[in-house]
N, C-alpha and C positions, 0 to 999 in steps of 0.2 A: 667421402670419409669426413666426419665431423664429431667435437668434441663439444661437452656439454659441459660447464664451470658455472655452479653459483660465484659472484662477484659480492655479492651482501644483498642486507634484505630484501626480499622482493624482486632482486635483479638479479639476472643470472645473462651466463654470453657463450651465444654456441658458436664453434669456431670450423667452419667448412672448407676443405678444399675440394676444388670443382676437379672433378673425374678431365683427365685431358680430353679425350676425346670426345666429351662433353662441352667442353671449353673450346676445343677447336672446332663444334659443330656451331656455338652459339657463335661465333666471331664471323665466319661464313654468313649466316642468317644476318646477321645485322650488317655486315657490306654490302649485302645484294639489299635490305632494306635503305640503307643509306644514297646507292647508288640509283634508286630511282628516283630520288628527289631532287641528284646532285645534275645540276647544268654546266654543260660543258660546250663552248662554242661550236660549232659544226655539227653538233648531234641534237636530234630529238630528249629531252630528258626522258633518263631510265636506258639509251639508249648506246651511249659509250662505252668503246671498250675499256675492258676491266684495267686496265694499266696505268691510263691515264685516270681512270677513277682513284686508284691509289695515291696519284702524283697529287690529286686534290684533294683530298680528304685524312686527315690527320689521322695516326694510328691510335693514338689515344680516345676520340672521337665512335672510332669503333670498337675499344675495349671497354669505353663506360657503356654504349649503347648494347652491347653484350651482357652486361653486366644486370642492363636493366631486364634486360630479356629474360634471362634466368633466374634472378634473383627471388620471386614471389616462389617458382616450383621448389627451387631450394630449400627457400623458409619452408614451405608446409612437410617438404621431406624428413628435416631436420627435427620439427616438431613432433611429425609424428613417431620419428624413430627412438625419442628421450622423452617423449609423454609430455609435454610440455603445455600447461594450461595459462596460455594470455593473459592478460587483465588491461592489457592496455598495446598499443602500435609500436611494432619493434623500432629501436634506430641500426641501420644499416650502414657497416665500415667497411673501407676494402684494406685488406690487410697486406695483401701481395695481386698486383697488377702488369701482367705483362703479357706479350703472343702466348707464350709457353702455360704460364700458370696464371691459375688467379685464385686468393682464399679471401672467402666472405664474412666478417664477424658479425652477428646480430645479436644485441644488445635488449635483450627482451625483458621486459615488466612481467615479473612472474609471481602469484599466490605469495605472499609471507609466510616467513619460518613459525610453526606454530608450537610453543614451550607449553607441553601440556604440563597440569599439576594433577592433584588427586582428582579422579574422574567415578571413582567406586567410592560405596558406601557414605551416601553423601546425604543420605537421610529422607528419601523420599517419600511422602504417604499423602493421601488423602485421604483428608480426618470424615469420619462417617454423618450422614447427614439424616434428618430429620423433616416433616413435615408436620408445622403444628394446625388442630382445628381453627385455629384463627384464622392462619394463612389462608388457606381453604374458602374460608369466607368470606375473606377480603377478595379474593379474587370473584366468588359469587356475586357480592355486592356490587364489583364492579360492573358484571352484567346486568343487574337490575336498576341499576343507573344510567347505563346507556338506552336502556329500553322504558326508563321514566316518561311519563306525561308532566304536563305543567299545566297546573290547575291554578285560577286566581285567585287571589286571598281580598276579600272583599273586606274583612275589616284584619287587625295584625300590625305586627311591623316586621322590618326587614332582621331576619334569622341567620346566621349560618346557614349554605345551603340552598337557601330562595335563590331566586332572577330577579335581579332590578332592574325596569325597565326607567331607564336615565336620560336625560339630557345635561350635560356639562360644561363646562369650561374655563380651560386653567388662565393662569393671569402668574404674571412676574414681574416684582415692584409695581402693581396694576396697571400693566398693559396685559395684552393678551396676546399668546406665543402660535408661531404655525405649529396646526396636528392637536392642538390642545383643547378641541371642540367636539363635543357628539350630538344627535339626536336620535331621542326614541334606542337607545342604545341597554340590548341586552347584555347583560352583566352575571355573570352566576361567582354571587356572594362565596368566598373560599377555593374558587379559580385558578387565585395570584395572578392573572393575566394581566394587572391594572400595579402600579407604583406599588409598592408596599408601604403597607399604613392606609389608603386609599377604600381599600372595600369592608376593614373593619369598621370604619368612621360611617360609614352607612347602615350597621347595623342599629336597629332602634327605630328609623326613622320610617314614617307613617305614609300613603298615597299622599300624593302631593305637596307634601312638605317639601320645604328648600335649608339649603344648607352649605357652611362654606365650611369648605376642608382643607384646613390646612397642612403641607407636609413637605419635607425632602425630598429630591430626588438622588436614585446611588450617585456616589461617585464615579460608577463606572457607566455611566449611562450614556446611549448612543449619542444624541445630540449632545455634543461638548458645550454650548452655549445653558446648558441647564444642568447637567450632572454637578451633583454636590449643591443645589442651587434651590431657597426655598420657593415653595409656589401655592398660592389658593388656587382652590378651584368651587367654583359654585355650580352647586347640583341640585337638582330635582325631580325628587322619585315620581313616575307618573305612574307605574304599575308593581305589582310584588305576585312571583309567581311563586308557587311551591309545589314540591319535586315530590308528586306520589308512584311510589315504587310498585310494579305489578306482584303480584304473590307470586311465591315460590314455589310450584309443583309444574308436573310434569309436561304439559301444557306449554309452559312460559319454556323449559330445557327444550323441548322439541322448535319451538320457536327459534333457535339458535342453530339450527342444521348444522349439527358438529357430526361426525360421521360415528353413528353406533353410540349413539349417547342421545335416551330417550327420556332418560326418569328423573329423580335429582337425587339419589344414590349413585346414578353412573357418572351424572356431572361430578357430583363432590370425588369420586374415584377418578374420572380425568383431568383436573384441576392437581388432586394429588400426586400423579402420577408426572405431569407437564410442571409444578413445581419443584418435585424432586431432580426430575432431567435437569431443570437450571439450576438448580444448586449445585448438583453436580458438576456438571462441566464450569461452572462458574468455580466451585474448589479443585478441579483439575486439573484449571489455569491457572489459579492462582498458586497450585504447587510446585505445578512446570516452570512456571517465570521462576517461581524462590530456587528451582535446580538449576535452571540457567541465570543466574545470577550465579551461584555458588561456585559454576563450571567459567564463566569469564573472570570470577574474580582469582578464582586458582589457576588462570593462564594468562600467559604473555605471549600478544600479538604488538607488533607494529604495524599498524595497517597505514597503507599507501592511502593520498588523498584521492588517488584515481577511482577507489574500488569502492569510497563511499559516494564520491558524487555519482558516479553507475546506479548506485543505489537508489541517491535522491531521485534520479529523473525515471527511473525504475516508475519508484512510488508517489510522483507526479504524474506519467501516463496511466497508472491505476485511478489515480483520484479524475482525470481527465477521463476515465472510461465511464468510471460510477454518475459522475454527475452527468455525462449524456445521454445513460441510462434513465436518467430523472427530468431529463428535459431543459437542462441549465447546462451553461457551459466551467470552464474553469474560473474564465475571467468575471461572471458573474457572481461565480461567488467570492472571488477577492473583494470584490467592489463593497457585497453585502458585507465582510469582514473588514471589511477596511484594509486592506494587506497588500502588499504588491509581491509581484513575482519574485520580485529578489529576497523578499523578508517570508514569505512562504516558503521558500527554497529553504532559505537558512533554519527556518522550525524546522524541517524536514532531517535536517544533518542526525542531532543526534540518537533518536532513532532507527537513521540508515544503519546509523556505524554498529549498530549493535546488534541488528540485524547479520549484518555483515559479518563483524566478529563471532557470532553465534553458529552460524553455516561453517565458519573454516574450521572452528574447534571441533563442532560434531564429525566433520570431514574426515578431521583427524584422529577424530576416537575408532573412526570407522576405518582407518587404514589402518589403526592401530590393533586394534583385533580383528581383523581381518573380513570385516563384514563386508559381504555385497547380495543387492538385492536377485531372488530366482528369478527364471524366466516364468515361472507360475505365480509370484507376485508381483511382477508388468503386467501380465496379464488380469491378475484379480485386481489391480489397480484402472486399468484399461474399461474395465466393467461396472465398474465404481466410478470412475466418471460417466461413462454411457447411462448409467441407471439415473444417477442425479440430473442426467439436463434430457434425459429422456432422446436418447440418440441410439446409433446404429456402433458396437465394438468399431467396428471398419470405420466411418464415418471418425470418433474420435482421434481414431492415429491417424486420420490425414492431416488432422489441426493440431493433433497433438503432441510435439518433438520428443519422441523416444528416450533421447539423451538426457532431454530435461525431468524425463517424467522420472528417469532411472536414480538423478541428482539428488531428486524431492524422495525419493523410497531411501535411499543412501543413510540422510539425514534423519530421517525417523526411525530407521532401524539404531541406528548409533544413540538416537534422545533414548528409545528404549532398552538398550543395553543400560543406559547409567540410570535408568528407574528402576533396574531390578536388579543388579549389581552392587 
């Protein structure tokens, strides 16, 4: 028999008394465990009788080691009988300890009280979108760009757009810095790859002219010995190449082995089509965040510091996945960020928490009207993953946790109640 009492937020305390004869089986069990460790002159251990086992072992000794015994079955009994969702390791009290009886209080870290506000009619739309001829061709262009030749400019100067073909080298207070050297160093004029100010000051100049450029560097620039710091650098063009683009028919679109796009009617139609997709889901997003904002700002959570660091390290082994996926580790890229583990961490918080916050409110809209996902949409969820990593239904739910997938459907049924509500 056990009672279930919120205490305040987040914590609540279930209070159990242990069935006697559950209690006088556990007390048993832990004497006869006790007594084969206990040594007793004249006997083998484990092998004295019960009596004087008693006369040496504390009755107390055998009520906590009873206690330990059962205590783990309890908790999950307990839980499961009051629906009880963890967030963090119970603490365990003994309320009443003795032969006869024993009640266990567990003190459990449990979900925060969640004060919904207005959840309906909260303005949701996404505003209709557009694909203009430009776009379109800016995206064409960009193929005809990647599939440029570089032809030499034999007489000319450097344009917008050319290759400089450079040798350089920067100097501070005239000395010369490490990294601040190239040779034969291809350059493509309007890049940005190079300081800013840097590949403007090149344009004009003729094959093998020299030239000192002078310039700032950001103030946020990697090397600290130089950000915000001015610097010459002396250069000289030894080559000028320019960027001839192949023509635009159906020819150069077949070249591009995009699947069922042959002409350049069907490219400009899949460019429009693959622009539109990102607008859309790009104003989607940007609706959904402006609802859940609307939805955190009209509720009060007190969230536990427990449930956000979950969170952080949550989305710490994510980012540890991705980057292994790419062939780098984590700590690599601290290094290239400059960042240590503990100051990554801490960028991580407040994002977690909002995260965080965002999941118990939909939780809650979704207890609130009573949503739960069907068993024909686990299912059509189940298939939906299979199709995307190209697997077997069976195959997914081995890896897949049921419970969690049902979590993730929960929460998106509840976002879509308050889009269309």
């Amino acid at each position: 028999m056990s009672e279930y009492k919120k205490i305040e937020n987040a914590k609540a305390e279930i209070t159990c008394e242990i069935d006697k004869d559950v209690w006088a089986k556990a007390q048993e069990k832990a004497f006869h465990k006790i007594a084969q460790r206990v040594e007793i002159k004249g006997f083998r251990k484990g092998q004295a009788p019960k009596n004087l086992v008693k006369q040496a072992v504390s009755e107390n000794s055998i009520l906590l080691d009873a206690v330990e015994a059962i205590a783990q079955q309890t908790l999950e009994d307990c839980i499961k009988e009051h629906e009880v969702e963890l967030i963090d390791r119970p603490e365990l009290k003994i309320d009443k300890l003795s032969p006869e009886a024993c009640t266990l209080v567990f003190e459990c870290p449990v979900k925060p009280d969640v004060v919904l506000g207005q959840y309906k009619e909260l303005g949701y739309e996404v505003p209709e979108q557009t694909v203009s001829d430009e776009e379109i061709q800016l995206e064409i262009d960009t193929q005809l760009n990647r599939k440029a030749d570089l032809e030499l400019k034999e007489d000319g100067e450097v344009e917008m757009g050319d290759t400089a073909v450079i040798d350089f080298e920067g100097f501070k207070d005239g000395v010369a810095f490490p990294g601040g050297k190239g040779e034969n160093y291809d350059l493509g004029i309007g890049s940005h790859s190079f300081i800013p100010g840097f590949e403007e000051q090149l344009v004009g100049m003729k094959s093998e002219e020299s030239k000192d450029i002078t310039l700032t560097f950001p103030e946020d620039y990697q090397a600290e010995d130089l950000a915000g710091q001015e610097a010459v650098f002396k250069v000289t063009v030894h080559e000028i190449k320019k960027k001839v683009l192949p023509e635009l028919n159906d020819e150069f679109v077949k070249s591009l082995a995009l699947e069922n796009v042959n002409t350049v009617d069907e490219l400009k139609e899949h460019f429009r089509k693959q622009i539109m997709d990102r607008k859309v889901n790009d104003a989607t997003s940007t609706a959904t965040n402006q609802l859940m904002d609307k939805l955190a700002e009209n509720t009060v959570i007190d969230i536990p510091e427990v449930m956000i660091n979950e969170e952080v390290e949550n989305s710490i082994r994510n980012y540890e996945s991705q980057f292994n996926q790419q062939g780098v580790t984590l700590n690599d890229f601290l290094k290239i960020t400059n960042q240590t583990m503990e100051s990554f961490r801490e960028a991580q918080k407040e994002s977690a928490e909002k995260r965080v916050k965002m999941d118990l409110i939909l939780e809650a809209i979704a207890k609130a009207e009573n949503l739960a996902p069907t068993d024909e949409d686990v299912e059509k969820e189940y298939q939906r993953w299979a199709d995307a990593y190209g697997m077997k239904v069976e195959d997914i739910k081995s890896v897949l946790n049921a419970d969690m997938l049902k979590k993730d459907l929960l929460k998106s049924l509840a976002l879509d109640f308050v889009k269309t509500h």
